[in-house]
LOLO-147828 format. One record per residue (C-alpha): residue in one letter; x, y, z negated. Coordinates in nm, 2 decimals, always signed. Each point is the difference from the previous one (the first is absolute). Layout:
BEGIN
<r residuo="a" x="X" y="Y" z="Z"/>
...
This chain:
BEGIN
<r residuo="x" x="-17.68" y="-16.83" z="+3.24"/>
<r residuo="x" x="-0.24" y="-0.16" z="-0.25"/>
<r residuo="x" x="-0.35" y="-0.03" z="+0.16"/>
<r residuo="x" x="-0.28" y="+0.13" z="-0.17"/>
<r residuo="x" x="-0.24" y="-0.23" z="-0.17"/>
<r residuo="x" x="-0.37" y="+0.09" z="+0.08"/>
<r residuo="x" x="-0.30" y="-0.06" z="-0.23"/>
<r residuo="x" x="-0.26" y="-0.16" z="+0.06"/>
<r residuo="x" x="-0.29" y="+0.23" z="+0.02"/>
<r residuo="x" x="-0.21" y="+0.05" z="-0.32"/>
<r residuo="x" x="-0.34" y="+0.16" z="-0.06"/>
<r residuo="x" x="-0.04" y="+0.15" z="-0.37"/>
<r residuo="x" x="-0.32" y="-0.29" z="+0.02"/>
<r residuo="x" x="+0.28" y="-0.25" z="+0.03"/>
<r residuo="x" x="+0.19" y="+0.00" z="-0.37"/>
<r residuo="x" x="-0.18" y="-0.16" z="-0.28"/>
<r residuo="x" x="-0.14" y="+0.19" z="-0.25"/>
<r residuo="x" x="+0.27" y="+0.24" z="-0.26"/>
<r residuo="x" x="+0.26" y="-0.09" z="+0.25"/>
<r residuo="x" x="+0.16" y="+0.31" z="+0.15"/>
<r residuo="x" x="+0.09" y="+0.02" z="+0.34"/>
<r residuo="x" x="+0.29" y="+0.22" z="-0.09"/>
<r residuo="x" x="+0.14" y="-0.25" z="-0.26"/>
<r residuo="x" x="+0.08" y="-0.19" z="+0.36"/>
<r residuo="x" x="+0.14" y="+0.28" z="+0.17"/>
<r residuo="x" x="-0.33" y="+0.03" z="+0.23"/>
<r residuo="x" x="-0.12" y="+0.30" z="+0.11"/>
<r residuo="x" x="-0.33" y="+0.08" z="+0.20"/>
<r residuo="x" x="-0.09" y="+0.35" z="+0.19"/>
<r residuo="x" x="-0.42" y="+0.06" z="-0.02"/>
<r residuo="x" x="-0.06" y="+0.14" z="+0.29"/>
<r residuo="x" x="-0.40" y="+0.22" z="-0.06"/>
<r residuo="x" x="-0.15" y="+0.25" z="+0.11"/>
<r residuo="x" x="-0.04" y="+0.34" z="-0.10"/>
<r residuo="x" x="-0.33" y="+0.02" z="-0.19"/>
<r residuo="x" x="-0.02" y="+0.29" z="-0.18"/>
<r residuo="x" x="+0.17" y="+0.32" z="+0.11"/>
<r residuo="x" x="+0.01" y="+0.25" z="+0.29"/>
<r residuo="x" x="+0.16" y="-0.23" z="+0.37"/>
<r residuo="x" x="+0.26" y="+0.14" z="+0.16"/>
<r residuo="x" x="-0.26" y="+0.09" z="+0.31"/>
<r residuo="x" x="-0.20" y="+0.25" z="-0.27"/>
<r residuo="x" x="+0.31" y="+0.17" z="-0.14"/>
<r residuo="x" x="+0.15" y="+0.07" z="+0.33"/>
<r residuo="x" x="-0.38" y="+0.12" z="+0.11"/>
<r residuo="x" x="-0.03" y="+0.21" z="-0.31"/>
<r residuo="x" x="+0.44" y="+0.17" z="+0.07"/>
<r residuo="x" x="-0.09" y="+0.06" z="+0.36"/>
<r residuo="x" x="-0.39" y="+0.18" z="-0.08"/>
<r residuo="x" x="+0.18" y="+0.19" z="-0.31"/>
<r residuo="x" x="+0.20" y="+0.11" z="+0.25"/>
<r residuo="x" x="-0.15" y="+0.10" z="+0.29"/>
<r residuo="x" x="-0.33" y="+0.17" z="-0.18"/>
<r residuo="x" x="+0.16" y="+0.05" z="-0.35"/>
<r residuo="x" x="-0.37" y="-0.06" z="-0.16"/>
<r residuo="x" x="-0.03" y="-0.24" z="-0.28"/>
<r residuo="x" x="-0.33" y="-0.09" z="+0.07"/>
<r residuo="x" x="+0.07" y="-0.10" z="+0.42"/>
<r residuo="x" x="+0.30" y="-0.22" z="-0.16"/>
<r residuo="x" x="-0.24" y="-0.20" z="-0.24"/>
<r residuo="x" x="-0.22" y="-0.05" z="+0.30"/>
<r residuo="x" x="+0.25" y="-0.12" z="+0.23"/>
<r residuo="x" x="+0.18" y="-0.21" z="-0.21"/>
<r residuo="x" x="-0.33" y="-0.22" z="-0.01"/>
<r residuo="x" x="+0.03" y="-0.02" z="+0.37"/>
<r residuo="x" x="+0.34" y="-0.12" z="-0.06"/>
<r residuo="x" x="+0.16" y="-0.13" z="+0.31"/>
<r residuo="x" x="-0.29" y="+0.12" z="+0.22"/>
<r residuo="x" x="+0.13" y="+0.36" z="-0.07"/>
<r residuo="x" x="+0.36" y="-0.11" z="+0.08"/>
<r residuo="x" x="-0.06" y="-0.14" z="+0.33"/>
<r residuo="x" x="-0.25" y="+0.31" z="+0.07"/>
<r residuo="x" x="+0.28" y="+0.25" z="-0.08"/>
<r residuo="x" x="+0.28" y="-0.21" z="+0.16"/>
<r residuo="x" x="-0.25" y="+0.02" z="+0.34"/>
<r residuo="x" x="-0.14" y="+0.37" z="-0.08"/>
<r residuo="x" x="+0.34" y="+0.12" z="+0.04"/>
């Protein structure tokens, strides 16, 4: 078997300016994040209120407790 050539490690800083990093065959994963957007923690908070009290308004409300909610409801029950 042929071995597999590894490249060297390149930041998108490293290639000089106009030059692609996909004209070498390079690749790069950005790892961020989320900024904007509802977590994970608030959309299961918001399912499991929805849920349980099937009022709008309680599901707004724990949803900006977020994961305090979750680990409330996981212990409440």
């Amino acid at each position: 078997m042929a071995e597999k050539i590894k490249p060297a490690r390149m930041r998108p800083e490293d290639y000089e300016p106009g030059e692609s990093p996909m004209a070498r065959g390079a690749t790069y994963v950005r790892k961020e994040v989320v900024k904007n957007g509802v977590g994970f923690g608030s959309a299961l908070a918001i399912a499991i209120s929805f849920t349980t009290h099937e009022s709008v308004l309680w599901a707004i409300i724990h949803g900006i407790f977020s994961w305090f909610y979750v680990i409330y409801f996981v212990l409440t029950r």
